[in-house]
MITI-841818 format. One line per 4 residues: number of its first residue (from 1); their letters; for each residue z, x, y of C-alpha. Coordinates in pm, 1 decimal. Layout:
N
NUM) A) Z/X/Y  ...
//
This chain:
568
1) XXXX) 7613.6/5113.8/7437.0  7405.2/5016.2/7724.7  7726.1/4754.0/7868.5  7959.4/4873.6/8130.5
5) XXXX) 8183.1/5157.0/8036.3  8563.7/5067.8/7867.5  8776.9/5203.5/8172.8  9077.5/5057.1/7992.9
9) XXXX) 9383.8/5273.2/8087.8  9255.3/5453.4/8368.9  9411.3/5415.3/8709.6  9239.2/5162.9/8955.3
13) XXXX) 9215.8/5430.2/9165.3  8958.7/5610.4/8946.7  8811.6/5362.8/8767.1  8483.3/5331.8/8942.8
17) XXXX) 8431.6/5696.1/8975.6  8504.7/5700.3/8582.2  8247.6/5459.8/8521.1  8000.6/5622.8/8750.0
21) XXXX) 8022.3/5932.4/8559.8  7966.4/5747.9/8313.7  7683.6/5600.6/8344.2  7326.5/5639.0/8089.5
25) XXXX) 7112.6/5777.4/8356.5  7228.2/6131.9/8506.0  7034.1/5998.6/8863.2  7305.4/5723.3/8867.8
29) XXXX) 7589.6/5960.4/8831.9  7789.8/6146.6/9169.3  7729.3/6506.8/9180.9  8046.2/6783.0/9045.9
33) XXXX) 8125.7/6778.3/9434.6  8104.2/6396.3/9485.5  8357.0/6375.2/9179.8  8539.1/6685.1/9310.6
37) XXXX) 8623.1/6533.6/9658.2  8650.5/6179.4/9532.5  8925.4/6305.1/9209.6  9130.7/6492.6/9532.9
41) XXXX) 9083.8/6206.6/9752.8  9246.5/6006.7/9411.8  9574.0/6238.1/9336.6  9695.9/6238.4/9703.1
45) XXXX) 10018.6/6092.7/9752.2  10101.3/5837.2/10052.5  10259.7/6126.7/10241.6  10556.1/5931.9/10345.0
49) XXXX) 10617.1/5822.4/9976.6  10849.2/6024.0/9776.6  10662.4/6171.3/9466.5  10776.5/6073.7/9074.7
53) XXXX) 10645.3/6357.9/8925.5  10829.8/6630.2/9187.0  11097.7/6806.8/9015.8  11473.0/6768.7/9153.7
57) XXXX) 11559.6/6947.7/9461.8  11690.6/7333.5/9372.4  11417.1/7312.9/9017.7  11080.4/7421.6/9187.2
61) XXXX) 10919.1/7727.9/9139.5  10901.8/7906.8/9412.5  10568.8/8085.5/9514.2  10685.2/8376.7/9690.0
65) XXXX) 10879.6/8507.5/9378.9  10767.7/8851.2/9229.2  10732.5/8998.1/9556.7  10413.4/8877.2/9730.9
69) XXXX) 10364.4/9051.0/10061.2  10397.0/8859.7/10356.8  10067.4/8819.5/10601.9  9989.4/9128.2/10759.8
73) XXXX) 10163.0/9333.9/10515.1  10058.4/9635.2/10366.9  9944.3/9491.5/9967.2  9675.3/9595.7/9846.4
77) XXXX) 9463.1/9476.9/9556.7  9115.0/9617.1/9427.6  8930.2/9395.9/9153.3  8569.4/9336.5/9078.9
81) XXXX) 8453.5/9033.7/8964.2  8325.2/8893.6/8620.2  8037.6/8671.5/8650.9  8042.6/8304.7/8838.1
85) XXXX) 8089.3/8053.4/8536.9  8371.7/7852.8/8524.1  8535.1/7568.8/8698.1  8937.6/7469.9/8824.6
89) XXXX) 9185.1/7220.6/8761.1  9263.4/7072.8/9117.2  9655.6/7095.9/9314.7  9794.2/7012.1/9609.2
93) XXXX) 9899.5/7365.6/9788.0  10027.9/7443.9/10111.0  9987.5/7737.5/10402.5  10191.8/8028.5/10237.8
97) XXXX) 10276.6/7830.5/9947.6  10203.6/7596.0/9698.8  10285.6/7276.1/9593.9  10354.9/7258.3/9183.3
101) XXXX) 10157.9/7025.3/9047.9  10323.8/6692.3/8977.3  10268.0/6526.8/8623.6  10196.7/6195.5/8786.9
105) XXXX) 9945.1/5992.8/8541.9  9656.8/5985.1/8867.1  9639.7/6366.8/8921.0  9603.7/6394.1/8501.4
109) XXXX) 9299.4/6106.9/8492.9  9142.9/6298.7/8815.4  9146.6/6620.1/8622.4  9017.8/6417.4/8354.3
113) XXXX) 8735.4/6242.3/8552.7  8629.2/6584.4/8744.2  8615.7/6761.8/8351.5  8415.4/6451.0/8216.1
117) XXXX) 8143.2/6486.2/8519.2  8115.7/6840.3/8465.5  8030.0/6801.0/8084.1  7792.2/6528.4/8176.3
121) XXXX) 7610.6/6713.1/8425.9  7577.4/6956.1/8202.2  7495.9/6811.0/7859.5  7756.5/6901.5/7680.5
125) XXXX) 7920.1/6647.2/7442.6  8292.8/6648.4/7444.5  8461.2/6805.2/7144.4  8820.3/6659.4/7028.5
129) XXXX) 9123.1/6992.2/7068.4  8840.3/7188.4/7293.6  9033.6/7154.0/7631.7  9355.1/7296.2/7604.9
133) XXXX) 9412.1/7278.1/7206.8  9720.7/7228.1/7091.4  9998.0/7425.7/7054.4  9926.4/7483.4/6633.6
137) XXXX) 9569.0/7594.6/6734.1  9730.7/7929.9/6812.5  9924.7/8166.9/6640.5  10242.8/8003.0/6827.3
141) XXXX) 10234.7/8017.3/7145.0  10601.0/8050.6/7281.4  10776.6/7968.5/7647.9  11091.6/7909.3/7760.0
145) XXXX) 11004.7/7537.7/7790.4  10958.1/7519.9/7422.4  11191.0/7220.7/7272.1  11473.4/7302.2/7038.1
149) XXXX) 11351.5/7196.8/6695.6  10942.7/7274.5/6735.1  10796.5/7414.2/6430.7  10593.1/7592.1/6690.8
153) XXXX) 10829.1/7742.8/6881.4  11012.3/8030.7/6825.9  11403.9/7998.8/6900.0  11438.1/8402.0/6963.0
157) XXXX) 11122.5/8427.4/7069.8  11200.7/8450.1/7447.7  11543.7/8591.2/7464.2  11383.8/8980.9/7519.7
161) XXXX) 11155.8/8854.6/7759.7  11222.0/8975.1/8144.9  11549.5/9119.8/8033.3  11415.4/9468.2/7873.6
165) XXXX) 11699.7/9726.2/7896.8  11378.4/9991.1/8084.3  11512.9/10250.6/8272.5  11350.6/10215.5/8583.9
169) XXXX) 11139.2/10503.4/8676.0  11226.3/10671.2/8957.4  10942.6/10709.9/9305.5  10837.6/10426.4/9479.8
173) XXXX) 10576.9/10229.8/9317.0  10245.1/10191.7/9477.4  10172.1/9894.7/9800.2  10276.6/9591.8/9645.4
177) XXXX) 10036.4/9364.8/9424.5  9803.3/9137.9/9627.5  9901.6/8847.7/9794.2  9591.2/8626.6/9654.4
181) XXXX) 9741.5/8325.8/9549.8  9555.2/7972.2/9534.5  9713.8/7860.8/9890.0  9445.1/7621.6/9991.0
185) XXXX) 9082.1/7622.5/10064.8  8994.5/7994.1/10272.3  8725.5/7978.2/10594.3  8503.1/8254.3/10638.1
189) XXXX) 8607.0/8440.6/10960.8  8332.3/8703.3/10971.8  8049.6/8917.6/10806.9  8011.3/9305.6/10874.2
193) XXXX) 7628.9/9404.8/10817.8  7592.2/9762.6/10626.3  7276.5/9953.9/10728.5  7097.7/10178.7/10436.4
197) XXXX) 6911.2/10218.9/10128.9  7004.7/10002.8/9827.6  7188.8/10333.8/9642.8  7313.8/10463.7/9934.1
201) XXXX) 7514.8/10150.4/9985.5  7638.0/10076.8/9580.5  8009.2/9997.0/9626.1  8230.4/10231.5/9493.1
205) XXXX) 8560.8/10086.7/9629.8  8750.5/9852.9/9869.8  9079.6/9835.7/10035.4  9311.1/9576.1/10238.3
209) XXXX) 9609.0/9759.8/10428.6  9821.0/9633.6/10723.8  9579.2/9894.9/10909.8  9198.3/9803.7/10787.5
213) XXXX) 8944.0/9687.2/10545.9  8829.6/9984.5/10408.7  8533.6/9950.1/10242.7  8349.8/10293.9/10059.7
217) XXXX) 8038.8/10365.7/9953.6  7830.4/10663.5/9839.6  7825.7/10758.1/10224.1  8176.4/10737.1/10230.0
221) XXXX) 8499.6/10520.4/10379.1  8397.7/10278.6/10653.4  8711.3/10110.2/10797.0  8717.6/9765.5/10950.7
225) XXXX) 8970.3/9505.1/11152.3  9042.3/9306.3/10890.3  9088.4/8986.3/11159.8  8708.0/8999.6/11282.6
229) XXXX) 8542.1/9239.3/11086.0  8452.2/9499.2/11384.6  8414.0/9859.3/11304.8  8755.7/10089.3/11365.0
233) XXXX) 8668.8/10413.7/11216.6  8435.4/10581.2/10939.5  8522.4/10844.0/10709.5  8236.9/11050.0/10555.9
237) XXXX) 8243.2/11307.2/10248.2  8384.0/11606.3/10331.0  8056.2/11797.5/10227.0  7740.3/11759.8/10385.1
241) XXXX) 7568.5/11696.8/10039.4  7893.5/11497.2/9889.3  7897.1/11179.5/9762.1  8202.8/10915.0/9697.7
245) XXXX) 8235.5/10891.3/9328.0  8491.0/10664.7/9301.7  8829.0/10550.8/9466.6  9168.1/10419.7/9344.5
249) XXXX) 9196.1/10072.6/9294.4  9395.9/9780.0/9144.2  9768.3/9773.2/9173.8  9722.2/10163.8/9233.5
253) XXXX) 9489.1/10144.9/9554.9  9712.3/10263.3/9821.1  10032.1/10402.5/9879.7  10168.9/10400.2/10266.8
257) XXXX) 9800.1/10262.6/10380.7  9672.3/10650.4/10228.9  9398.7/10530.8/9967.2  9231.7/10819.1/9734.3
261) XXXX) 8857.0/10900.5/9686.7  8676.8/11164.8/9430.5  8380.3/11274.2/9595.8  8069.5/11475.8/9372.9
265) XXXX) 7779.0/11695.0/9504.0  7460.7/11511.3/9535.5  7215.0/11727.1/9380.7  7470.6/11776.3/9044.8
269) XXXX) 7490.7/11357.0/9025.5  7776.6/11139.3/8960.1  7929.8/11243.6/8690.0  8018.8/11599.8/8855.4
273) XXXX) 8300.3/11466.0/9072.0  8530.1/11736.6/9088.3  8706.6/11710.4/9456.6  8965.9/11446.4/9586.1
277) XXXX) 9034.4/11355.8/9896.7  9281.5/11099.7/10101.9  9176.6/10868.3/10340.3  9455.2/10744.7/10593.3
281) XXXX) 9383.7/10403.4/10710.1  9602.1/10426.4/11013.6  9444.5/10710.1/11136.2  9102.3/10647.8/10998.4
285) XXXX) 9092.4/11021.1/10841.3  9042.8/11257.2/10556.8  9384.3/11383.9/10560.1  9317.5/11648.2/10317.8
289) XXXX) 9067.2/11733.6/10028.9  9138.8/11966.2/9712.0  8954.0/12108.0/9392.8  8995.2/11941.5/9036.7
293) XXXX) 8720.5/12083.1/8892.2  8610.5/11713.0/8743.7  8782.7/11491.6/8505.5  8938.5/11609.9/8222.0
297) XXXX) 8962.2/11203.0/8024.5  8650.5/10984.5/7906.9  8764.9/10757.6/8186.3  8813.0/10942.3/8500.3
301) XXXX) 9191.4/10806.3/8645.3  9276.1/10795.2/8993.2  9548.0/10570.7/9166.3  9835.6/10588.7/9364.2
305) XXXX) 10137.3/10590.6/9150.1  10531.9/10609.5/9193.1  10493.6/10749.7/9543.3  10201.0/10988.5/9374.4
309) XXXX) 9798.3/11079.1/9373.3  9800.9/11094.9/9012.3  9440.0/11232.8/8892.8  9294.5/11338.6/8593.2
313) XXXX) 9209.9/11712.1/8614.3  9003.7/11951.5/8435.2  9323.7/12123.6/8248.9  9533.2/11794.7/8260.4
317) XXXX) 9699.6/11537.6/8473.3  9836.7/11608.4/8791.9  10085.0/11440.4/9069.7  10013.0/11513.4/9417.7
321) XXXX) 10186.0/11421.1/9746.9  9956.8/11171.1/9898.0  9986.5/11298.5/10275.5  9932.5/11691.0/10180.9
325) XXXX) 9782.5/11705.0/9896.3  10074.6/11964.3/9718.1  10112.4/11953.9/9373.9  10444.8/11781.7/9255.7
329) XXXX) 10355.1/11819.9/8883.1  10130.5/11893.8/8598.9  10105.3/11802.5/8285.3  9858.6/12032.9/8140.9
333) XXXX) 9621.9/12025.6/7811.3  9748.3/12147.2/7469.6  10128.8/11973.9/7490.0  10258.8/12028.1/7075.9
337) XXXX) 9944.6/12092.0/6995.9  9758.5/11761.2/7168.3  9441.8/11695.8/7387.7  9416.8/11469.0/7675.7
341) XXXX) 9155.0/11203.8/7577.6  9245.8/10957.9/7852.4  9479.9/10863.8/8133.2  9538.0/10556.6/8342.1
345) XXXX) 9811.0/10518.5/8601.6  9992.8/10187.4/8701.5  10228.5/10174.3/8990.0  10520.8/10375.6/8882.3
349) XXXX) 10421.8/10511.6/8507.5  10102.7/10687.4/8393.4  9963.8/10686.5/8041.9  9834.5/10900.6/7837.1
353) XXXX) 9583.1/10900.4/7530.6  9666.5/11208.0/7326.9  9430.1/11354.2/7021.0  9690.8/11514.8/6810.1
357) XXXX) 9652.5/11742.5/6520.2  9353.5/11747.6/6305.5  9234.8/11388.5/6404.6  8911.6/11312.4/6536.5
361) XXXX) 8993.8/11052.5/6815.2  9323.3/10979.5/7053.5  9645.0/10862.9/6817.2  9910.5/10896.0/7069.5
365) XXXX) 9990.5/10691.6/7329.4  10254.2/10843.2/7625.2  10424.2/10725.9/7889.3  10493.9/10934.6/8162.5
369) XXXX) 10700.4/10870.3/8511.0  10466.3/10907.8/8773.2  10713.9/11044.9/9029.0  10818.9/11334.1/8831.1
373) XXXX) 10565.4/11374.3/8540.1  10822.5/11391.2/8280.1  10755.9/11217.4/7912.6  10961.2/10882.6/7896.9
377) XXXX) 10834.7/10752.8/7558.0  10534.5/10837.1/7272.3  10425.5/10585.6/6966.7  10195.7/10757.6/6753.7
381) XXXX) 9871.2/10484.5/6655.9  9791.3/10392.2/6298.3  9604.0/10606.6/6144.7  9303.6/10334.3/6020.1
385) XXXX) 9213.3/10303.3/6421.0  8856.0/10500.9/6477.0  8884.3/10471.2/6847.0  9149.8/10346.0/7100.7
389) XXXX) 9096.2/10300.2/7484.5  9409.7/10232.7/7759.4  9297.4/9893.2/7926.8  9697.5/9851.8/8131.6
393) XXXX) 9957.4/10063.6/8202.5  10284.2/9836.0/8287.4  10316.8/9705.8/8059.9  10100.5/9926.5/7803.7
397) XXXX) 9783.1/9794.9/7636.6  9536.5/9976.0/7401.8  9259.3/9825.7/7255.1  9208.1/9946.7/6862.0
401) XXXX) 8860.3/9980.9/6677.1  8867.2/10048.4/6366.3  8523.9/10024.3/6287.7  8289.9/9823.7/6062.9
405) XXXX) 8216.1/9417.8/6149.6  8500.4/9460.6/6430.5  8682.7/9221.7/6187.9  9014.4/9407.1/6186.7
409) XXXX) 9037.0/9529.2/6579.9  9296.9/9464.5/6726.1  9501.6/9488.8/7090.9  9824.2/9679.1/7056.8
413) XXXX) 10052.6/9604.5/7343.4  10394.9/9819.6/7345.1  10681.9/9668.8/7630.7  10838.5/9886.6/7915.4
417) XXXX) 11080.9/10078.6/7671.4  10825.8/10144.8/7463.0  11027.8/10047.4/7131.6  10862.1/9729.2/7119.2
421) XXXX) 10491.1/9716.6/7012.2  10272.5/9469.1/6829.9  9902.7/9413.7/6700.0  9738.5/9076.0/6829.8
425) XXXX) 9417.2/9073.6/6607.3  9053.6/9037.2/6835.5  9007.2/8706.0/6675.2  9208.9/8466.4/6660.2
429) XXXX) 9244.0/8086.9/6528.0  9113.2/8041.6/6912.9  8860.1/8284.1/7002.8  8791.3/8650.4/7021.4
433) XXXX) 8994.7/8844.7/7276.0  8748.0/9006.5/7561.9  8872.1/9365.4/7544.1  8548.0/9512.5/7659.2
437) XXXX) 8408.7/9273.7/7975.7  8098.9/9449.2/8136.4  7967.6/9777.4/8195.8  8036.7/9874.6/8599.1
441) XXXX) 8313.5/9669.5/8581.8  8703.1/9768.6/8609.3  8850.9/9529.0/8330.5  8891.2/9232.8/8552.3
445) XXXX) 8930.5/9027.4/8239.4  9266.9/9137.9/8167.5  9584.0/9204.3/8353.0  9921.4/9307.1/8311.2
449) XXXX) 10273.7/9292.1/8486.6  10657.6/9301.3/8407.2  10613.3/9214.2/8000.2  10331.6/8985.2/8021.7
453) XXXX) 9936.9/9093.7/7999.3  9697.2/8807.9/8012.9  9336.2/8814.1/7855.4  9032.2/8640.6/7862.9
457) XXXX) 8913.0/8508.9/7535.9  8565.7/8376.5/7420.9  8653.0/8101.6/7251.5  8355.4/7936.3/6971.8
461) XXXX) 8359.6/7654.1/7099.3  8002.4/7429.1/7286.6  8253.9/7263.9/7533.9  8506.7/7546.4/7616.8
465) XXXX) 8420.9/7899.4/7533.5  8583.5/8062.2/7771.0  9020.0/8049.7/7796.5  9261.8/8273.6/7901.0
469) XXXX) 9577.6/8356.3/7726.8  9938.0/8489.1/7779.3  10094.9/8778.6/7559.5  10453.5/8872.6/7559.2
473) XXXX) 10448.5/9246.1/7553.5  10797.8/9230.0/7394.4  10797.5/8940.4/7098.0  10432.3/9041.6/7035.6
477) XXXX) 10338.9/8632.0/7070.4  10109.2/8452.9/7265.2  10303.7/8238.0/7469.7  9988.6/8000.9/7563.7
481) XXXX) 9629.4/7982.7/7584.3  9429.6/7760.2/7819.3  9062.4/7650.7/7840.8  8817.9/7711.0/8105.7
485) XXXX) 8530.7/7458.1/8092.3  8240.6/7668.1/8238.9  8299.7/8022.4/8210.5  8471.0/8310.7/8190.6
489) XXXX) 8776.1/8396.1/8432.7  8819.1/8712.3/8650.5  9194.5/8792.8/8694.7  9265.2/8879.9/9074.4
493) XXXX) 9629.5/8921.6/9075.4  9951.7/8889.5/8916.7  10309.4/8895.1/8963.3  10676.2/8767.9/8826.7
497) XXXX) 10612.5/8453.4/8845.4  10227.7/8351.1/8775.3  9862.9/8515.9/8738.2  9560.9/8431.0/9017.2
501) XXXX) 9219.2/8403.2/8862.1  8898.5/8303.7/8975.0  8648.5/8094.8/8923.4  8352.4/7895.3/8964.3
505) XXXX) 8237.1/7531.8/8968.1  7882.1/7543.7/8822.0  7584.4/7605.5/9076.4  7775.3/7477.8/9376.2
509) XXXX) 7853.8/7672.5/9658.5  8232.3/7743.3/9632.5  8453.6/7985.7/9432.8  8809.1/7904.6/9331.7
513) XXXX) 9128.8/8048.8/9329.4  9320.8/7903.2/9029.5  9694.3/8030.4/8975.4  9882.5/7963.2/8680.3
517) XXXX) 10218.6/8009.5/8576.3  10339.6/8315.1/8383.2  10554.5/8102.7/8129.8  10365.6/7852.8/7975.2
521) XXXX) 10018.7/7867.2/8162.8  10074.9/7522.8/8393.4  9849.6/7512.9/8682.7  10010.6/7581.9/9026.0
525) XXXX) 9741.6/7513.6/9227.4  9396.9/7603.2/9319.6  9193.9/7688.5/9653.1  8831.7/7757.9/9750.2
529) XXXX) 8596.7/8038.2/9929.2  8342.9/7873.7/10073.5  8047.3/8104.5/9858.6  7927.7/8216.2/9583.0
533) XXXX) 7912.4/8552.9/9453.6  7525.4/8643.9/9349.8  7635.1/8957.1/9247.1  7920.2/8979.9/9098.4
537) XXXX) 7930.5/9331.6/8914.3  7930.0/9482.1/9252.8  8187.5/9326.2/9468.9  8506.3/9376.5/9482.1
541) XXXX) 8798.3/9122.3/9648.1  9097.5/9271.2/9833.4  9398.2/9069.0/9969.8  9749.0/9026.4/10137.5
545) XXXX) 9940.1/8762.6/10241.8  9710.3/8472.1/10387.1  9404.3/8703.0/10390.9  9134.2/8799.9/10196.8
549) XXXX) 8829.6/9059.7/10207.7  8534.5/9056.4/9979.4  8352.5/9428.3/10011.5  7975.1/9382.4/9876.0
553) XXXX) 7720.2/9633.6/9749.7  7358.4/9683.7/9810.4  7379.4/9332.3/10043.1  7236.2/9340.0/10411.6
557) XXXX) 7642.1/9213.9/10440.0  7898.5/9464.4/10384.0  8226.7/9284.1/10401.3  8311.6/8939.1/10434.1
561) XXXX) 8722.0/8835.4/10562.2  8848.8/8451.1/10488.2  9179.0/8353.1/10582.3  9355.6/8031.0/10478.6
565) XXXX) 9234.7/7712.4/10654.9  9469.8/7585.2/10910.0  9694.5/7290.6/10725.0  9543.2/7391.0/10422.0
//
């Protein structure tokens, strides 16, 4: 025990930093960035030397599938952020794309040496099947990659996937998803201060258009060049006593750089928000402002949706044109007999939680096409669930209580045709699902796009109790689940192709970007932002194409824009 560590096996590359981490007294052992940089420094290929592990020509994935914007576009993304935990498998990546990660035996033993430091530093001893698990650990995960004959895999469990027969609603969808992707380590170009008292300046929303950074507050919408942070234009309530309540956000932020705002009266408080504005970011505006007369859903629901303002109203939903403000539809209350309980638009659908009948709490689910407010599909809940709450909208996901230990909850997710819909239990043989993150917080630990959604899970495990897993909205089965050494992960972004999380390494200085693929959960890459976030219930990140802005609350520093480092 007290010789020199068996390195057997491991690269000679590696093998001293193996050993160091290795070694009986923590003094004598490099630090998580020591290990970090020297594990990078390891994997790097002679950059005239072909690589092994590279896939053929005409095979690899390419990044800029499922539509991310180019830089300067118009995409918009709005997420908050779920606490600073966890820590990132390393990749090579590229400006504007990444490089896939090659399966060459010295980028899988740095991996392995940075994960061993980490659960050194930390104390932690090293559990066998507590990294990624295998595949039987779950209740079978499935991909496309899947070899014929595994008693894990299902043969027809990917033939629906990406190849639902949806009609397509019609309207243009909101701005395209963001363009954060793990593209390399990001420099911080610039900090805008924000002057006022700590409530006065609570973030209640952020946006990134080709036009600004618009970042609002209770004062209102304060727009800002999103290249160097200077001040274009400031937007405030359109009442002297208002207040901003809260804005649309997510993939439903913007729609043709207009972004949407429900502003309250001061002296009534927050929750009497009952006029919505929309803020052009071109102009730097309030193009107009109308009644609603508050929210008529346990959830308030605001967003930009198939070419819509789709709000939830005091006698219903309704669909506004975003540059007017005229009404394009309603859906009012009392529809056969049901009450609205809850509403949550994605880009081109909106749905609906319906209280039907004689029951107590919401046991419909609808689906309505934002563009013209018709009904595409219902699916009436079981009637054991006690409570249900929308957490995405495209696909659909409701999370199910049904009371007692919490033993039998469940997540129902139902595909874009809504005739396919499943029950994943809470817990499973690999942790609970995280259906209810934090207070304050947008649900940030799940996401959702084309037939996938993709979940955080607390996994009981010392080493890894945080992972993420992948659900195929149409076969109902979890196609993978991976875990995250240090923490929980906060999903920034996702698209056709893979999902953007991020994370963080520890106590050091330095958040990453980690982006996995959408099939079977490999690691694409991962970048860095050169800080932490001390506060991470009120910020929000905001991105497109090789840009990102990080809007903060109750901070002397208001905004903060990082672009991708030059070669990085």
């Amino acid at each position: 025990m007290h010789g020199t560590p068996d390195v057997t096996g491991v690269p000679a590359e590696l093998a001293d930093l193996v050993r160091a981490c290795l070694a009986r007294e923590p003094a004598d052992r490099p630090t998580p960035t020591e290990v970090i940089a020297a594990a990078r420094a390891a994997e790097s290929p002679d950059p005239e030397a072909p690589d092994p592990g590279s896939p053929p020509a005409g095979t690899q994935r390419s990044p800029g599938a499922g539509g991310a914007p180019a830089p300067g576009g118009g995409a918009t993304t709005s997420y908050p952020l779920a606490p600073p935990r966890s820590p990132a498998p390393t990749a090579a990546a590229g400006r504007g794309g990444l490089r896939r990660l090659a399966a060459r035996p010295v980028a899988l033993a740095a991996t392995a040496a940075v994960t061993t430091a980490a659960l050194l530093a930390g104390a932690f001893l090293l559990l066998p099947g507590d990294d990624d698990g295998p595949a039987s650990a779950g209740p079978g995960p499935t991909s496309p990659r899947t070899p014929a004959g595994d008693k894990d895999g299902d043969q027809d469990a990917g033939k629906g996937r990406g190849r639902t027969a949806a009609p397509e609603p019609s309207g243009p969808a909101a701005d395209s998803p963001a363009g954060v992707t793990a593209a390399g380590d990001r420099v911080r170009d610039w900090r805008a201060p924000v002057s006022g008292t700590e409530n006065q300046t609570a973030l209640v929303g952020g946006w990134l258009t080709e036009h600004a950074a618009a970042r609002t507050d209770s004062r209102g919408t304060l727009g800002l060049d999103a290249a160097d942070g200077s001040r274009l234009w400031s937007v405030p309530p359109p009442k002297g006593s208002a207040v901003a309540c809260r804005t649309s956000q997510g993939r439903t932020a913007t729609h043709d750089g207009i972004g949407a705002v429900v502003y309250g009266d001061r002296d009534d408080g927050l929750d009497d928000c009952g006029v919505v504005g929309a803020v052009d970011t071109a102009a730097g505006k309030l193009l107009w402002q109308r009644e609603t007369g508050g929210s008529s859903t346990r959830s308030p629901a605001v967003g930009m949706s198939g070419g819509l303002l789709v709000i939830a109203a005091e006698k219903g939903v309704l669909g506004l044109d975003p540059r007017t403000g005229d009404e394009r539809w309603q859906r009012t209350e009392g529809i056969d007999g049901c009450q609205l309980s809850d509403a949550l638009p994605g880009p081109r659908t909106t749905v609906l939680m319906e209280t039907c009948g004689r029951a107590a709490n919401p046991n419909t689910v609808v689906e309505l096409d934002s563009a013209t407010g018709k009904e595409r599909w219902r699916f009436e809940l079981p009637d054991n669930a006690t409570e249900s709450w929308p957490l995405t909208a495209e696909p659909v996901s409701v999370q199910l209580g049904r009371g007692g230990d919490g033993s039998k909850n469940a997540l129902l997710v139902i595909d874009r045709t809504g005739k396919h819909h499943h029950e994943i239990p809470v817990h499973t043989q690999f942790g609970e699902l995280n259906l209810n993150g934090a207070e304050d917080i947008a649900l940030p630990w799940i996401g959702a796009y084309g037939d996938s959604v993709v979940v955080a899970v607390e996994a009981p495990s010392v080493v890894s109790p945080d992972r993420l897993a992948a659900i195929d909205a149409v076969t109902g089965k979890i196609r993978w689940h991976k875990g995250l050494t240090f923490g929980a992960p906060s999903i920034l972004a996702m698209d056709g192709e893979s999902v953007t999380v991020r994370t963080e390494f520890g106590t050091e200085d330095e958040v990453h970007l980690v982006e996995y693929a959408l099939d079977d959960g490999e690691v694409l890459g991962d970048g860095t932002l050169p800080a932490a976030f001390e506060d991470p219930t009120d910020r929000r990140v905001a991105a497109a194409g090789d840009r990102v802005v990080s809007f903060i609350g109750r901070r002397a520093t208001g905004a903060e824009g990082y672009t991708v480092r030059d070669g990085g």
